[in-house]
N, C-alpha and C positions, 0 to 999 in steps of 0.2 A: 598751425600749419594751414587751414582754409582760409582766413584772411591774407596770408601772403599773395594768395592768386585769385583772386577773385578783382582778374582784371576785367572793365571790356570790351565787347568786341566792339569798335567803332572804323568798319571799314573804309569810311568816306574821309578817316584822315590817314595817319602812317601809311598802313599796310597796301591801300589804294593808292595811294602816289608813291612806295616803292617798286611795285607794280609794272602799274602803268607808263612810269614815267622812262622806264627804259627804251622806249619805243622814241620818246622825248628828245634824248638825250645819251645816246649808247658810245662809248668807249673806242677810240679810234684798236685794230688790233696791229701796229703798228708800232713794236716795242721801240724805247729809246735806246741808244748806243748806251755801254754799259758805264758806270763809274768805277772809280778806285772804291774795293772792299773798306766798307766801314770796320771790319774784324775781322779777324781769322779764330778760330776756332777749331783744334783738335781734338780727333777724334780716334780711337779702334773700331767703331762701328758706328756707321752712319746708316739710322732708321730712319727712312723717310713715309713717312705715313704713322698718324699716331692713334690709328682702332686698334681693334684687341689684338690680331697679330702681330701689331706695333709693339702694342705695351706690351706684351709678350716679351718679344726677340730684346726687347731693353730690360729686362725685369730676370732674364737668364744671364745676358749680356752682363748687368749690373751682380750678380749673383758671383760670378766669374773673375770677378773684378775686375772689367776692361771699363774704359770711359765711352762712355754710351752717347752719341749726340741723337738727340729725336727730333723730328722737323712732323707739323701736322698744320693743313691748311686753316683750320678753328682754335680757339682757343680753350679745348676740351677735349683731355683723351678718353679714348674708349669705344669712337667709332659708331657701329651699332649702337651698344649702350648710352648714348649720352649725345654725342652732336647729330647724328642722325636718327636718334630716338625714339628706335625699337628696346626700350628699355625690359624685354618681354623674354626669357633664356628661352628660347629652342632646345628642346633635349629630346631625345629619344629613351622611352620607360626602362629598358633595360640597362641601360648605360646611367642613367641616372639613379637605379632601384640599385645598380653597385657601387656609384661614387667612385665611376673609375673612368679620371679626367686626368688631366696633367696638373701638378702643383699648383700652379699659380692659379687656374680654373677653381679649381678648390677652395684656393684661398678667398680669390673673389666672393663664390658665393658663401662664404662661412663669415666676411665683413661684411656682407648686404642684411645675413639675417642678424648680423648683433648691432648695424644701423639700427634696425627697423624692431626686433626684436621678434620678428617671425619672418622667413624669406621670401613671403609674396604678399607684401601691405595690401597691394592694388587687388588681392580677392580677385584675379582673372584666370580663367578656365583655359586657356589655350599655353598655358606656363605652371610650371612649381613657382616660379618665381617672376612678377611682375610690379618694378618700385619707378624711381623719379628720374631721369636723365642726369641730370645736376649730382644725384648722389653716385652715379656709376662713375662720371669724371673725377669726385674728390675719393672713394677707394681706391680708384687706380692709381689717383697721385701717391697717395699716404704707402703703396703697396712698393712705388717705384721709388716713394724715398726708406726707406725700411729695407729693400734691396741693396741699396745702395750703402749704408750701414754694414747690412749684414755682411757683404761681398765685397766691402770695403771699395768699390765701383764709384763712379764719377758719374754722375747726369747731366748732358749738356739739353735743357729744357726749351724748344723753340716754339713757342706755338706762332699762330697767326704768321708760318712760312713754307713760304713753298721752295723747291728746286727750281731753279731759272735756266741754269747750263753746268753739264759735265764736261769735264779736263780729260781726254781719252788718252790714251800713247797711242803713237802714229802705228802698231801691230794691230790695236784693237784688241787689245785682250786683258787692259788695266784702265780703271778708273783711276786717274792720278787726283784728282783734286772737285768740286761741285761749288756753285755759285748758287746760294741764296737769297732770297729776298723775304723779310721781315717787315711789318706793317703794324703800325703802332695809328690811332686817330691822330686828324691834323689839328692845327690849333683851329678851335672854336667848334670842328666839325662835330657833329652827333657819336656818341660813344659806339664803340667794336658791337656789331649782331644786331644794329639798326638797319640796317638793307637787307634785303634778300640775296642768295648767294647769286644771281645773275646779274645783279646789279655793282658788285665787288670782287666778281673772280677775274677779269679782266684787268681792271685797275689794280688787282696782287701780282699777278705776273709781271707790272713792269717796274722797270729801275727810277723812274721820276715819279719826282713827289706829286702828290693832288690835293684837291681840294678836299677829300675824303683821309687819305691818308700818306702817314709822315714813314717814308721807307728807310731800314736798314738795309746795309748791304751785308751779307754774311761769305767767307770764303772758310769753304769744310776743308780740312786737310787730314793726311794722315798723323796720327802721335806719334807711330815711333819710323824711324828711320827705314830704308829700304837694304833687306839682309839678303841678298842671293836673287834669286827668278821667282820666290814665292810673294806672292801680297804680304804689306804688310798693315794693311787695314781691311774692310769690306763693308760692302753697300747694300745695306736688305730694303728691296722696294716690295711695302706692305700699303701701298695705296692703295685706294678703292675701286681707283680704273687701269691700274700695275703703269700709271707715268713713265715712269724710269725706263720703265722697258723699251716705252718707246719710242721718249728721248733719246737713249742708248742706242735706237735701233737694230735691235735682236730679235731674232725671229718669234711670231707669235701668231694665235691666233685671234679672233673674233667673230662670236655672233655661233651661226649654225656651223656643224663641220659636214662634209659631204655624208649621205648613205654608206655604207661601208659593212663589213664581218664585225668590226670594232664597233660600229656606233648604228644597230639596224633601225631605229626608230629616229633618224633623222628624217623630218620633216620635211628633205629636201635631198635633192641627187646631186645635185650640188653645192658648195659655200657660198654662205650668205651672209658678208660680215656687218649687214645692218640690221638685223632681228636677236638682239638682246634682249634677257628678261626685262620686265619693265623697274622703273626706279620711281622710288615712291619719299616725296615730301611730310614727313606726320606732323601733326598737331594736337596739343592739349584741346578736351575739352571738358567745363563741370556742370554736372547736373545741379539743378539752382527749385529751390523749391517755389518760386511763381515765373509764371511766362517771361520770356527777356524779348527788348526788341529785335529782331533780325533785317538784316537789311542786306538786299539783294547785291552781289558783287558786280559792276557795269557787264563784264564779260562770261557773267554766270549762263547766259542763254547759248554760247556757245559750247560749253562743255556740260550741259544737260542732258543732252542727248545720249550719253555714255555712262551714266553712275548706273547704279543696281546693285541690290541685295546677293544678286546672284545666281543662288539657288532657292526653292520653296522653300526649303529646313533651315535658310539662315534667314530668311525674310521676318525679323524680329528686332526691331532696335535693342530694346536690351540686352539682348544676344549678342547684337554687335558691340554695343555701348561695353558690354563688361567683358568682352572680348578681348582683351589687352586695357584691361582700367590698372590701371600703375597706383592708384590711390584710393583707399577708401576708410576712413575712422570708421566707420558705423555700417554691422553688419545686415542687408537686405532680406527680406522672404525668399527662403528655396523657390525660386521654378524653372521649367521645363519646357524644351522648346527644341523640335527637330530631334528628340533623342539625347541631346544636350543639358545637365543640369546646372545650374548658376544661382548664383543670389542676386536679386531687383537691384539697380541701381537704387543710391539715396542720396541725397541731399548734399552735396559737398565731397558727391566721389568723381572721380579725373580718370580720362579715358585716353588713352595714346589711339590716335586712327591709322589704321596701314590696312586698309581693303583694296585688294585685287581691282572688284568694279568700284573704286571709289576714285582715291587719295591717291593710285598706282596709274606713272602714265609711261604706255606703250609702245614708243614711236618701233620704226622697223624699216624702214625706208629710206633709200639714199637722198632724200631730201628731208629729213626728220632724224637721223639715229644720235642719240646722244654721244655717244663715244664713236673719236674720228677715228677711221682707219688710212693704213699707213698712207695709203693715197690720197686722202681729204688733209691728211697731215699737211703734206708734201704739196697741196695744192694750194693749201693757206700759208704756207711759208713757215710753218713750226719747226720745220727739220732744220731750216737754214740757223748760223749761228745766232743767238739773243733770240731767236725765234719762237721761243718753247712758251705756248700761255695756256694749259694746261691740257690739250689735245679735247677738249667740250666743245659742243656744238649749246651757246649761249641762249639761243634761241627756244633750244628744245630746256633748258631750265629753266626759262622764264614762263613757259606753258606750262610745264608742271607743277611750278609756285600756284600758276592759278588754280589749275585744274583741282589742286588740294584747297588752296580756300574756297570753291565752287562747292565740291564736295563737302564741305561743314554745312553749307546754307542746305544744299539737298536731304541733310541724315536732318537738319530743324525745322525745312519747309515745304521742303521737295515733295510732288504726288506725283512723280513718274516714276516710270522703272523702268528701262532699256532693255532687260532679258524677261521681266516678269507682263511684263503691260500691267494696266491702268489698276487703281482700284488696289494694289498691294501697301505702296509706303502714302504712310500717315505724317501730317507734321507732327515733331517733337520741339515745340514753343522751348518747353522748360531747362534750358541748355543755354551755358554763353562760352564762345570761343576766349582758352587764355591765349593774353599776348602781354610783352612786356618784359623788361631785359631779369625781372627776380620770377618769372613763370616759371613752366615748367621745362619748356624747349631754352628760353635764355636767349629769348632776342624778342627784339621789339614787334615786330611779326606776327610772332607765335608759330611758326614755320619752324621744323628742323632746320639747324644751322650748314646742315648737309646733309644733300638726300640719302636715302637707303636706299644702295645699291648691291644687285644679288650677282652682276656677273661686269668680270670687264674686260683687259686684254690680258691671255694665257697664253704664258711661254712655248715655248715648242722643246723640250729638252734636246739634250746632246744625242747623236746616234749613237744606241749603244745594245746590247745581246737584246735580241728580240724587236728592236725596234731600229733598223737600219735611217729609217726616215727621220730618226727623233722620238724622243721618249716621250709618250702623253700616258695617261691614266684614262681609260674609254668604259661608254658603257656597260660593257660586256666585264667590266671588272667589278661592279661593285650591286650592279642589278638582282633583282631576285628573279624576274620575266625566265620562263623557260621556254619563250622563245619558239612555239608548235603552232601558234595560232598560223593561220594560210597566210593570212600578212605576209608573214616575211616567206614565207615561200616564193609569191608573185613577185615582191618588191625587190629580192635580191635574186641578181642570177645564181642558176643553180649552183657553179662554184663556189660562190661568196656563201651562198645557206650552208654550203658542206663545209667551209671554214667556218663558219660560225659555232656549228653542230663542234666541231674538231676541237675547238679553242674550250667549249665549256664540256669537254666532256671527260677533265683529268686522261687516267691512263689509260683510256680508249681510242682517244684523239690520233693515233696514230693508223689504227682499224678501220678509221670512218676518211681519213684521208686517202688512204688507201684504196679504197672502195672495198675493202673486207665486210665492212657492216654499212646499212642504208643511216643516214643521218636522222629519220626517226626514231630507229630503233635503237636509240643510244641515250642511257638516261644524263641528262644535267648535272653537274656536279651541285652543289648545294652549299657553297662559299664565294667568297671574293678569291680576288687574285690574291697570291700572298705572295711581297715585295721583302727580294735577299738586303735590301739597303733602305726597311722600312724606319721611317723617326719620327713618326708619330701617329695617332690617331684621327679616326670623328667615324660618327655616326648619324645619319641622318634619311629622311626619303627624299627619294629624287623629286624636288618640288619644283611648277611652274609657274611662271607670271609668267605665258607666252606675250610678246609682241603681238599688235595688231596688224590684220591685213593692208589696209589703205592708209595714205596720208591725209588727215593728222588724224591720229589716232580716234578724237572724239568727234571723229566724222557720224552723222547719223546712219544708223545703221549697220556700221563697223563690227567686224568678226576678228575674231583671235585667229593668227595665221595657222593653217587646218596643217592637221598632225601635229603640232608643236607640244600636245600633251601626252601624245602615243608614247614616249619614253618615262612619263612620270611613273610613280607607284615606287613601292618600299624595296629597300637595299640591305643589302648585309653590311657588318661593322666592317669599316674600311681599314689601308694604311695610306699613309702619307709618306711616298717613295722619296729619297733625298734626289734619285733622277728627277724628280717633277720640283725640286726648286734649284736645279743649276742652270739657266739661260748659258745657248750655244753663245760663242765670239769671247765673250768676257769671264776672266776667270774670278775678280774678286766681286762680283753682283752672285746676291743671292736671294731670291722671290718667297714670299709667307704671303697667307692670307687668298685674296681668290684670285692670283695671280700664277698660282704653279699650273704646272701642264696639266693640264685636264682636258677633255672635251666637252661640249656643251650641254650633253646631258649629265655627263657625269659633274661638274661646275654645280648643276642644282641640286648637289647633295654635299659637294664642296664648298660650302658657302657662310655656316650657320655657327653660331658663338660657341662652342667647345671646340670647334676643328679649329678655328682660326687663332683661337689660343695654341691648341696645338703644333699646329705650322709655325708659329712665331717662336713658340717656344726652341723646337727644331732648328730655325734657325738662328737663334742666339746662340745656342750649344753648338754649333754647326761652326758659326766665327770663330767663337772663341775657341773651341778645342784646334781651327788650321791654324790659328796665330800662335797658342802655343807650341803645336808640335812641328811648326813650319812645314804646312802642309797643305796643298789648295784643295775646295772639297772636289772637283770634277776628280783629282786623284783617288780620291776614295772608293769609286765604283767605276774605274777605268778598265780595271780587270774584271768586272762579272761577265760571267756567273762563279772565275774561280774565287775563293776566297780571296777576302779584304779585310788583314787584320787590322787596321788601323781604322776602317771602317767599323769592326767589330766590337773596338776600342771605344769609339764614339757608343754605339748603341747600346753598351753598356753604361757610359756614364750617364746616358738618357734617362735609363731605367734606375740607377742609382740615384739620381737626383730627383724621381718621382713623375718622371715624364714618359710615361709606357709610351714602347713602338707595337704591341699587339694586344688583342684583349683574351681574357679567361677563355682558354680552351678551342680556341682558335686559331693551332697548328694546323701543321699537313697532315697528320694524326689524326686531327679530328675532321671528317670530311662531310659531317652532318651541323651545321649552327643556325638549325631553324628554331631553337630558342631564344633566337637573339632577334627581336623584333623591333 
């Protein structure tokens, strides 16, 4: 295993001129007129995006036995685990201390520990479970052909494609048909995961061939015939920035939502759809027992200014180093550090990097944000038809390839520190960056093949009981905050503090609306919302990577945009509303992953590898049970609050099939679940 990667780092060839040379040489965004479909290809459900949500909603999908087409811009499913290469589970102890996940979550991690032979090879402290990228991509294949066996289902397997253009009906309310584009290497050209994705995601979006690569043209359809006014296929967009959606053009949001009774710890009185959490490029790296050489990246003086440990109590390399190490044969010395215990790094162990001040970049600014909104859309011409080249701002990914490889030379060379000053980070010689298409990311780079991304655009759900404007999921649903601090006193008018008071205060709420009782004198109720149309779960705390203040992010000096963490801190165990994955307008799209309705602080708890299992899962169950019972889901909760048997019907085969919609003892019944931490 340690001869495989022990590539290395020679920045002054590959990785510097994928680089830099974008600057060189950048990609007209000026799609070609389209051609005649090289294929057609049917479908019952069309997943577009192939992370865990993805593999998810295909893995239920296939279960079911409909024919599943999966389309993912890499050629690796699994999202998180593997092309973006947080290979590290996120769990919260409770939920984990009961192994109470949806099936296929399970399954997962019960193939990683009989890979590996224990479930966390990489010996890393911030996981149960911390192994190689490469191996999350091939359990999830062997998981979705086994699936497909079992449920006697069809996998149509696309990797290396994206969506180019939807087939609408002139009502707007059916996807009839989607154009893809598939990318295979041209002749002679350098094989697939040799460029960085800012230098390839451009050239995937269009119809003509390049020097880089040799395009298919793909046209998705539906498989079976069109019976009545119901769908007879659907479209689950489980992308990493919800594409679809806003190719489709269906109401969403982005970025900050305003102040509100819903959302009090917005950072902002008003929306702000360029301050997204930031997204973060990882990379291998192994501890080498003599010095290696390191060599400074040309643009490393630019993003200097920005890296840092952080805090005192992380200010420890091997604190960080085994902080997500995915790999280690040979067990290190206990130590201790900030209150944290770990074992030493040694000789031949592999670290995944995803630090906030590191490898994590910030933009927030309408001249900087990665993900375009509708209007940036619409100013580039993506909305126009053939127009679609993945709604990214190119730029802002080509700074954060650097900014992660700057970040490796600072964790081997670096003696500055941007939050701590001088005098804290030591060099660490003994260290070489993997790169190389057999590493552990699986490109010649050594960059994830796609950033980790914690937020992107969210639906606006349909109006329906309780939420006249459109269904979201907001803070005030899943928070633990009770909400007394003066803060919100000052910061919401006095009405909005007495709705807020009213909303958390179960069956008092009506007292405090009233003006019967003053809204401090009304205790908090001590749950989340609980959701009559819930299908599925996750658990997580509300976590930040706020946005930075100023453009460009690794401006000297630079401050995280002020309040943006005021709404983090720990949440109760959630549901995942079937309201928060039906987008208004179109009835056969269906949203998984970090694209359902949420709000922005609620998003950074809706974001993390068990929920997005769970979402996906929900929505595979979700197609398949309207295709059989010809039934669209918006029908399913058009009448709440009264009953929805047919709804009822779904949430039971949910639970039948081993995909809880609630967890242990966290009914209406029980009004206390502060053991659920």
């Amino acid at each position: 295993m340690k001869g495989k990667y022990l590539v290395s780092f020679r920045l002054s060839s590959l990785i510097s001129f994928t680089l830099i040379s974008s600057f060189i040489a950048p990609y007209s965004a000026v799609p070609a007129p389209p051609r005649t479909p090289d294929k057609t290809v049917n479908c019952d459900i069309l997943v577009v995006g192939g992370g865990l949500s993805g593999a998810a909603t295909a893995y239920e999908g296939l279960l079911a036995g409909r024919t599943v087409c999966l389309t993912e811009i890499t050629d690796w499913l699994g999202g998180q685990i593997s092309s973006q290469g947080t290979s590290a589970l996120d769990e919260r102890p409770t939920q984990r201390a009961k192994l109470y996940y949806s099936r296929g979550y399970l399954e997962l991690r019960k193939r990683i520990e009989r890979k590996y032979g224990k479930l966390n090879p990489g010996d890393c402290w911030v996981s149960d479970s911390c192994y190689l990228p490469r191996d999350g991509h091939e359990i999830l294949r062997s998981m979705l052909r086994d699936a497909e066996k079992e449920g006697r289902g069809k996998l149509q397997w696309l990797p290396n494609t994206v969506v180019k253009e939807l087939n609408i009906s002139p009502d707007r309310k059916i996807i009839n048909s989607a154009i893809a584009i598939q990318h295979q290497p041209a002749p002679n050209a350098p094989p697939l995961n040799t460029f960085t994705l800012s230098q390839s995601i451009e050239d995937a979006y269009r119809y003509q061939n390049s020097s880089r690569f040799t395009k298919s043209i793909i046209r998705l359809v539906p498989k079976q015939k069109q019976k009545g006014n119901t769908p007879n296929w659907y479209v689950v967009d489980t992308t990493e920035t919800g594409e679809i959606i806003a190719l489709a053009d269906v109401p969403y949001r982005l970025g900050i939502d305003a102040r509100s009774y819903l959302e009090p710890s917005a950072s902002s009185a008003n929306n702000d759809p360029y301050c997204t959490q930031g997204f973060t490029y990882t990379f291998a790296m192994e501890a080498t027992q003599q010095p290696q050489p390191q060599q400074m990246p040309p643009f490393y003086p630019n993003y200097a200014p920005y890296y840092s440990y952080e805090l005192s109590r992380l200010a420890s390399f091997p604190l960080v180093f085994t902080y997500r190490r995915i790999w280690s044969p040979r067990k290190g010395e206990t130590m201790k550090f900030g209150g944290i215990t770990f074992t030493a790094p040694t000789p031949g162990d592999i670290s995944m990097q995803n630090w906030t001040w590191g490898n994590d970049y910030r933009p927030g600014t309408a001249k900087d944000n990665l993900i375009y909104t509708r209007q940036q859309l619409q100013a580039t011409g993506q909305l126009k038809p053939g127009g679609w080249m993945g709604g990214l701002r190119t730029d802002a990914l080509r700074k954060g390839e650097e900014n992660a490889v700057g970040f490796y030379y600072w964790l081997v060379a670096g003696t500055t520190d941007s939050q701590l000053g001088d005098g804290v980070k030591k060099p660490q010689p003994n260290n070489r960056f993997l790169s190389g298409l057999d590493s552990p990311m699986g490109t010649a780079h050594g960059l994830s093949k796609y950033p980790y991304m914690r937020e992107g655009r969210r639906i606006i759900g349909r109006p329906s009981w309780g939420a006249p404007e459109g269904f979201a999921i907001w803070e005030i649903d899943i928070s633990r905050r009770n909400y007394d601090d003066e803060y919100y006193r000052e910061a919401l008018p006095a009405r909005e503090y007495r709705r807020l008071k009213a909303a958390l205060a179960g069956l008092e709420a009506l007292s405090v609306l009233s003006g019967q009782k003053r809204p401090e004198n009304v205790a908090r109720r001590t749950r989340s919302t609980i959701f009559p149309d819930a299908v599925g779960i996750g658990h997580y705390a509300i976590d930040f990577h706020p946005c930075m203040t100023k453009s460009p992010p690794e401006a000297p000096g630079n401050t995280e945009r002020a309040g943006e963490r005021r709404g983090a801190g720990q949440a109760y165990p959630f549901q995942i509303a079937l309201r928060a994955m039906i987008p208004q307008k179109i009835d056969n799209l269906l949203v998984g992953g970090k694209s359902i309705a949420t709000s922005h602080i609620a998003a950074a708890a809706y974001r993390v590898h068990s929920f997005e299992w769970s979402s996906g899962a929900a929505a595979g169950t979700t197609a398949a049970f309207a295709l059989k019972n010809n039934i669209a889901p918006y029908q399913l909760v058009d009448n709440l609050p009264r009953q929805e048997p047919q709804l009822q019907n779904l949430q039971r085969l949910l639970e039948k099939n081993g995909n809880p919609t609630a967890f242990p003892d966290t009914s209406i019944f029980n009004q206390n679940w502060e053991d659920w931490k």
